[in-house]
DOTI-609147 format. One record per residue (C-alpha): residue number from 1; residue in three letters; y, z, x. Coordinates in steps of 0.05 Angstrom, whole numbers, plus 32768, in hexadecimal, padded with zeros to 4 digits. Layout:
BEGIN
DRENGU markol fimar   py   pz   px
DRENGU    NUM   ALA    Y    Z    X
...
end
This chain:
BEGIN
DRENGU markol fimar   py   pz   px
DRENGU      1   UNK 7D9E 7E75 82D8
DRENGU      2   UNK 7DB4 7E30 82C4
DRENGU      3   UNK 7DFD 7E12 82B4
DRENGU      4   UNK 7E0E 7E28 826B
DRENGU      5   UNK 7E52 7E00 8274
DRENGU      6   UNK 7E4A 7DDA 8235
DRENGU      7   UNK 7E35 7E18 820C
DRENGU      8   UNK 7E7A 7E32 8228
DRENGU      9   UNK 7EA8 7DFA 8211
DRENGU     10   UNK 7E82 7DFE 81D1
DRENGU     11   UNK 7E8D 7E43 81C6
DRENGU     12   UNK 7EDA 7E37 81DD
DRENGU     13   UNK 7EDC 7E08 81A2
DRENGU     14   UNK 7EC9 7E3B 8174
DRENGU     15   UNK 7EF5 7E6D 818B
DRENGU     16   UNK 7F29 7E3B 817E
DRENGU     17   UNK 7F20 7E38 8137
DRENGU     18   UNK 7F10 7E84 812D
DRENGU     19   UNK 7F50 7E8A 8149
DRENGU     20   UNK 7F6E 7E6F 8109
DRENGU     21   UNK 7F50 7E97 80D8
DRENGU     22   UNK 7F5F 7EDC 810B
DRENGU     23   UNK 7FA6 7ED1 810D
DRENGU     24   UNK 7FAC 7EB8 80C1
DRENGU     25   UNK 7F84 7EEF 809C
DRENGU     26   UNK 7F9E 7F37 809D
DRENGU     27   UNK 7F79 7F69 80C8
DRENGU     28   UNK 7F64 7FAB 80AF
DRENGU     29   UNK 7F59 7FE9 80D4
DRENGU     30   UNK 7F09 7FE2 80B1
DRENGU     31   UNK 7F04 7FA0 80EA
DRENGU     32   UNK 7F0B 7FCF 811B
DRENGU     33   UNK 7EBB 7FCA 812D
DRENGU     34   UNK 7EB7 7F83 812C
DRENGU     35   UNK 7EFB 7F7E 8154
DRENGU     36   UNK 7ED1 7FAA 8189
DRENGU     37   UNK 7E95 7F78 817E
DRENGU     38   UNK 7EB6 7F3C 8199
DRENGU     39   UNK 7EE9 7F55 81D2
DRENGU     40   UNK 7EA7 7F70 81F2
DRENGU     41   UNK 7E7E 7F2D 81DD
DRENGU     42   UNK 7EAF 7F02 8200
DRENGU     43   UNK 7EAA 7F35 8243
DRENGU     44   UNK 7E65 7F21 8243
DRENGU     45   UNK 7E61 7EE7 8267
DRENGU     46   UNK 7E89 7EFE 82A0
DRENGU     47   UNK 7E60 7F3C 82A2
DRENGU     48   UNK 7E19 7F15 82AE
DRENGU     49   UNK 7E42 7EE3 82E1
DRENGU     50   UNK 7E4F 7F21 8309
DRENGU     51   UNK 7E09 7F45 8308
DRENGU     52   UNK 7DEA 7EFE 8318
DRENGU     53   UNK 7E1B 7EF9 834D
DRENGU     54   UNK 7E19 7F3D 836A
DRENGU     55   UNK 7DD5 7F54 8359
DRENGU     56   UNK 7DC8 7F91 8321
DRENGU     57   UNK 7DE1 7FCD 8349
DRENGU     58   UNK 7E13 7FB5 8367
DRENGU     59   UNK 7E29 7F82 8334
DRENGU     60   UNK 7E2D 7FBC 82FF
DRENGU     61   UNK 7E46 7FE4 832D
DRENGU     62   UNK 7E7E 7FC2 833A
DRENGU     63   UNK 7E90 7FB3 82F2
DRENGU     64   UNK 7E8C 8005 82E6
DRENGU     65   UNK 7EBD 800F 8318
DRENGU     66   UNK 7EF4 7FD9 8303
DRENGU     67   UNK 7EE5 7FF6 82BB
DRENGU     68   UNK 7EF4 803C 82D7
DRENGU     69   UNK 7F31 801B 82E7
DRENGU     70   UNK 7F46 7FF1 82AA
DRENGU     71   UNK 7F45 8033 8280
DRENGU     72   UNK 7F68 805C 82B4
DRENGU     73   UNK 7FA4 803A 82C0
DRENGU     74   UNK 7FA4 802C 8276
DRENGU     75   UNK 7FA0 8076 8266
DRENGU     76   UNK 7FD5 8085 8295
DRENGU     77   UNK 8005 8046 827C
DRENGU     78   UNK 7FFC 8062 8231
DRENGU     79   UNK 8012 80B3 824B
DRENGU     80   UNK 8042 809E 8279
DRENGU     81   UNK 8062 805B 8260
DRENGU     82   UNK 8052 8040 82A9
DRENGU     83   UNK 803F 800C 82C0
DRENGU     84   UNK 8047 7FEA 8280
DRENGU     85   UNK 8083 800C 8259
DRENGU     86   UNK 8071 8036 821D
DRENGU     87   UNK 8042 8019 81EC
DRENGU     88   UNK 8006 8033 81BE
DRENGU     89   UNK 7FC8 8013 81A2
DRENGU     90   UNK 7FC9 8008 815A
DRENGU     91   UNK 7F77 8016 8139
DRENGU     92   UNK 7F6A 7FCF 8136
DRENGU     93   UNK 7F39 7FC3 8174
DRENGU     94   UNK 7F0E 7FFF 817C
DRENGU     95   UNK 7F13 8054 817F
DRENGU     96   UNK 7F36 8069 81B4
DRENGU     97   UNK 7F19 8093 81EB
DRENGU     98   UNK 7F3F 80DA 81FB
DRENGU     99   UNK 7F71 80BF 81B8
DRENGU    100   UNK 7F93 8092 81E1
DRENGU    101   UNK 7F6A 8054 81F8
DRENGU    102   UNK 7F42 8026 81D4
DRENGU    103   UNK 7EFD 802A 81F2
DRENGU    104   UNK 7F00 7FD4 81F0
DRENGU    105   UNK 7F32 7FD4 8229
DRENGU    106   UNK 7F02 7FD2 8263
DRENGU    107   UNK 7EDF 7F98 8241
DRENGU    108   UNK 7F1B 7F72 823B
DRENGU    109   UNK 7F3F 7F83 8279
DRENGU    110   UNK 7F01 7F75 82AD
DRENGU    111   UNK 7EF4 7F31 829E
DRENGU    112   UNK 7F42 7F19 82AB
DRENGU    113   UNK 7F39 7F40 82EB
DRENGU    114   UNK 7EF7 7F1D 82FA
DRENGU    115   UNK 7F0E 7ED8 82ED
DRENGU    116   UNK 7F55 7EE3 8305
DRENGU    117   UNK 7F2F 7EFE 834F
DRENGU    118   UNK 7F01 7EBF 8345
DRENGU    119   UNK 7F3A 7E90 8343
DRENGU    120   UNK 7F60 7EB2 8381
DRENGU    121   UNK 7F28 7EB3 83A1
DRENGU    122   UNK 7F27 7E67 83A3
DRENGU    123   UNK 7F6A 7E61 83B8
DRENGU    124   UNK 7F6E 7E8C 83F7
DRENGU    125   UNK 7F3C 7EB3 8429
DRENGU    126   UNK 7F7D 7EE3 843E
DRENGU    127   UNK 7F76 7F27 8414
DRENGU    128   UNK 7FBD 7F37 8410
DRENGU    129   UNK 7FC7 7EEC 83F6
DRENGU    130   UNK 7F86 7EEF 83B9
DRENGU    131   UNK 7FA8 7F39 83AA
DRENGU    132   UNK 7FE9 7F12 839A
DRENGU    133   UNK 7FC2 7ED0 8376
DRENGU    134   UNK 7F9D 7F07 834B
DRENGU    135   UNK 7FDD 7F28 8331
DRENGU    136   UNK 7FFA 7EE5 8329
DRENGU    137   UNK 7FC1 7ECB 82FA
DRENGU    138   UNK 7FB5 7F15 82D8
DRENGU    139   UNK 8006 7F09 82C8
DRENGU    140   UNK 7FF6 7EC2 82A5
DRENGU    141   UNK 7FC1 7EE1 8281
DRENGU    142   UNK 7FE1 7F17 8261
DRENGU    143   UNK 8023 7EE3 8255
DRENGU    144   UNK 7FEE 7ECB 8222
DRENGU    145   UNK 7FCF 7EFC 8204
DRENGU    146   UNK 8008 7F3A 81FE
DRENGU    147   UNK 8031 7F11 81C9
DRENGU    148   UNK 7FF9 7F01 819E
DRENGU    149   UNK 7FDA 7F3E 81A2
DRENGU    150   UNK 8024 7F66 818D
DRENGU    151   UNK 802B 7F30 8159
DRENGU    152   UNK 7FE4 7F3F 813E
DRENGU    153   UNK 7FF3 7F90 814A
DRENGU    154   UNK 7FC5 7FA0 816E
DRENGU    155   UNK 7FEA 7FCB 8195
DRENGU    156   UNK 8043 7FD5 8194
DRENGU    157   UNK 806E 7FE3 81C1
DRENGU    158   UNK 80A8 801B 81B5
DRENGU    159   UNK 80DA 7FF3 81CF
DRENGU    160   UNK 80D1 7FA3 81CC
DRENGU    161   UNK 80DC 7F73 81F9
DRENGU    162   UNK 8101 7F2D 81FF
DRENGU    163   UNK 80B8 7F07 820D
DRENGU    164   UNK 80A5 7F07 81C6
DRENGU    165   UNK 80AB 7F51 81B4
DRENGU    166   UNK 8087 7F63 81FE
DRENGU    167   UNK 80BB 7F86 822E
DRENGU    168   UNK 80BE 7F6C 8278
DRENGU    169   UNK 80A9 7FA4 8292
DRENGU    170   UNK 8064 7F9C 8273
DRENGU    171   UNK 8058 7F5A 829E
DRENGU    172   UNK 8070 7F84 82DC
DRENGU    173   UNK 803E 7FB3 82CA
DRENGU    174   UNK 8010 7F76 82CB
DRENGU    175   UNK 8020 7F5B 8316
DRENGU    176   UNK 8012 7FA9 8326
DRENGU    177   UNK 7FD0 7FB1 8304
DRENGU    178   UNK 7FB5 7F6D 8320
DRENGU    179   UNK 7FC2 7F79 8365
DRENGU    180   UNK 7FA4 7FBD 8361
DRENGU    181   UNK 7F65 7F95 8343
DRENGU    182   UNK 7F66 7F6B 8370
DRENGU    183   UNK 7F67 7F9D 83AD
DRENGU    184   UNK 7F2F 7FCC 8384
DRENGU    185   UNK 7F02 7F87 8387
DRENGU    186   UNK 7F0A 7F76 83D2
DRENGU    187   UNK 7EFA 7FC0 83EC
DRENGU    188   UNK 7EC0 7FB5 83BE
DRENGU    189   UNK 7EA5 7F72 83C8
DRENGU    190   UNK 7EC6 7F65 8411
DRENGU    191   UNK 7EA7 7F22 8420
DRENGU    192   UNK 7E85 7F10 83F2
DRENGU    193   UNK 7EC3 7EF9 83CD
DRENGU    194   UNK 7EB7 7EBC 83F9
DRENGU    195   UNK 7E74 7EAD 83E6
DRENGU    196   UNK 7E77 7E66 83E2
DRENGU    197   UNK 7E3A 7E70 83A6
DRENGU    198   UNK 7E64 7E9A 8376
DRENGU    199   UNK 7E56 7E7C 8336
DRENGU    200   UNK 7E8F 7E5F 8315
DRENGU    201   UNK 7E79 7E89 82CF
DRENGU    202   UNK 7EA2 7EC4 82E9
DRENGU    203   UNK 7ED7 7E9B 82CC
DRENGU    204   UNK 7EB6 7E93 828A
DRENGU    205   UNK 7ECD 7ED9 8263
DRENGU    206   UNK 7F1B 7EC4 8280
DRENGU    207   UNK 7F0C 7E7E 8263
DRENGU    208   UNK 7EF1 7E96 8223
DRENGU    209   UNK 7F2B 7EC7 8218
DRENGU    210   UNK 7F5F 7E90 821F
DRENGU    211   UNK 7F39 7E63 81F9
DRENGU    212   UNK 7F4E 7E94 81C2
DRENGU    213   UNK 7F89 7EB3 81CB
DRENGU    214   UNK 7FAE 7E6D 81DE
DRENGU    215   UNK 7F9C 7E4E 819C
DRENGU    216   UNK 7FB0 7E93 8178
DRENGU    217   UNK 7FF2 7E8E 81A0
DRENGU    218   UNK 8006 7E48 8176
DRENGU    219   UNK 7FE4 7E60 8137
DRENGU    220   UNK 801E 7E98 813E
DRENGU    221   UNK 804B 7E65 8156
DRENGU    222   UNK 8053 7E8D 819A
DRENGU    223   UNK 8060 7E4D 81BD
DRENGU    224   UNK 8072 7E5D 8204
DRENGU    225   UNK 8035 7E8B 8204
DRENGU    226   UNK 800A 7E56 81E8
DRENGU    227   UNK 8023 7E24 821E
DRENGU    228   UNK 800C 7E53 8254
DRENGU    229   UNK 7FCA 7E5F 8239
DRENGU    230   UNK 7FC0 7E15 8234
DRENGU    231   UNK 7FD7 7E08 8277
DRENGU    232   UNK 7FA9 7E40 8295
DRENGU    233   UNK 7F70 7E26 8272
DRENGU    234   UNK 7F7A 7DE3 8294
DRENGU    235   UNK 7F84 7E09 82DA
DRENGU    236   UNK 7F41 7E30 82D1
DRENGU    237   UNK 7F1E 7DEC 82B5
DRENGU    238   UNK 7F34 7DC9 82F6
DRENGU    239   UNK 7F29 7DF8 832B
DRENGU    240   UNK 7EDD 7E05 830A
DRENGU    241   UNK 7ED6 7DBA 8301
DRENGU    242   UNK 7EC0 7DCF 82B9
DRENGU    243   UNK 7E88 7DEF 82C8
DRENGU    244   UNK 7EA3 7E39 82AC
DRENGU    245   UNK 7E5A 7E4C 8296
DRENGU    246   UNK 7E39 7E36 82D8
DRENGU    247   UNK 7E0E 7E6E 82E5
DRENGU    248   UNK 7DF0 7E57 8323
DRENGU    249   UNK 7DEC 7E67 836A
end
């Protein structure tokens, strides 16, 4: 496959401005399916990176298994209020499986684990240390997208927090859930985390994502949010020398 980079910071523009109109129009209940539509359009990219990367079986393999995982400790955080303190998803981005989680959280969730353990991975060859670098950048993400996604109701929280309406212990909850992803992927992949051909378009969902939610953060005039989305972006666009839809290998 070839380097799709530009088609990437094209489509980053356009998320940009749809951005806009998403945080300054009302959303129904009715938007539910299109809602669904684009959270698992934007997983995409990361998706492909990952088969290309790992081969079919074991590339959808692995995505299967850190879905298993996104809806489990979701499940669990929505019954038992840990580890994210006691929350529940409004009907705005798909049904929910079992009543209690939208069946659009593994698409969402993977690809911040997959570009969060992409990132890490670049930054250390120590386990322990890309465990702690994956929690760290899985925290930065969700500084970005929790406030905009309360202040667009998608889902509430019973008892709000000082970050914008998000309590602390969500971000705790954060730390926790990356590191777990983070140790799920290395008993998986082992090695191959170092493959010095991983192609830098695991990044691209994470990139996409921010490319969206950041704007939406100033649209909403969640500036501290929107500062560390634009910051992040930078990070990612540096460390993959820009070339988030690089495919090859």
């Amino acid at each position: 496959m070839k380097d799709y980079s530009l088609l990437f910071w094209i489509m980053g523009i356009i998320l940009v401005i749809m951005a806009f109109f998403v945080t300054n129009v009302p959303i129904k209940s009715e938007m539910a399916f299109i809602s669904g539509i684009f959270i698992i359009a934007l997983s995409l990219p990361a998706y492909f990176a990952s088969i290309k990367w790992l081969g079919l079986k074991k590339g959808l393999f692995f995505i299967i298994i850190m879905s298993i995982y996104a809806v489990s400790i979701e499940t669990f955080a929505i019954i038992n209020g840990f580890p994210y303190s006691e929350f529940v998803y409004t009907d705005l981005i798909g049904f929910k499986v079992f009543g209690y989680t939208p069946y659009t959280v593994p698409f969402a969730y993977v690809p911040l684990f997959i570009g969060s353990i992409y990132l890490a991975a670049l930054k250390s060859r120590n386990y322990i240390q890309i465990s702690l670098f994956t929690a760290v950048f899985v925290l930065f993400a969700d500084l970005v997208l929790d406030p905009a996604a309360v202040a667009l109701n998608f889902w509430i929280y019973k008892i709000q927090g000082i970050y914008y309406g998000v309590p602390l212990m969500n971000f705790l909850g954060w730390i926790l859930t990356g590191f777990l992803a983070a140790i799920i992927s290395i008993v998986l992949l082992k090695s191959k985390l170092f493959d010095p051909d991983k192609p830098e378009a695991l990044i691209s969902s994470l990139f996409l994502i921010l490319c969206f939610w950041t704007p939406s953060c100033f649209y909403l005039k969640l500036w501290i949010p929107g500062i560390i989305g634009a910051v992040f972006l930078i990070f990612i666009l540096i460390e993959s020398k820009g070339k988030i839809g690089n495919y090859s290998n």
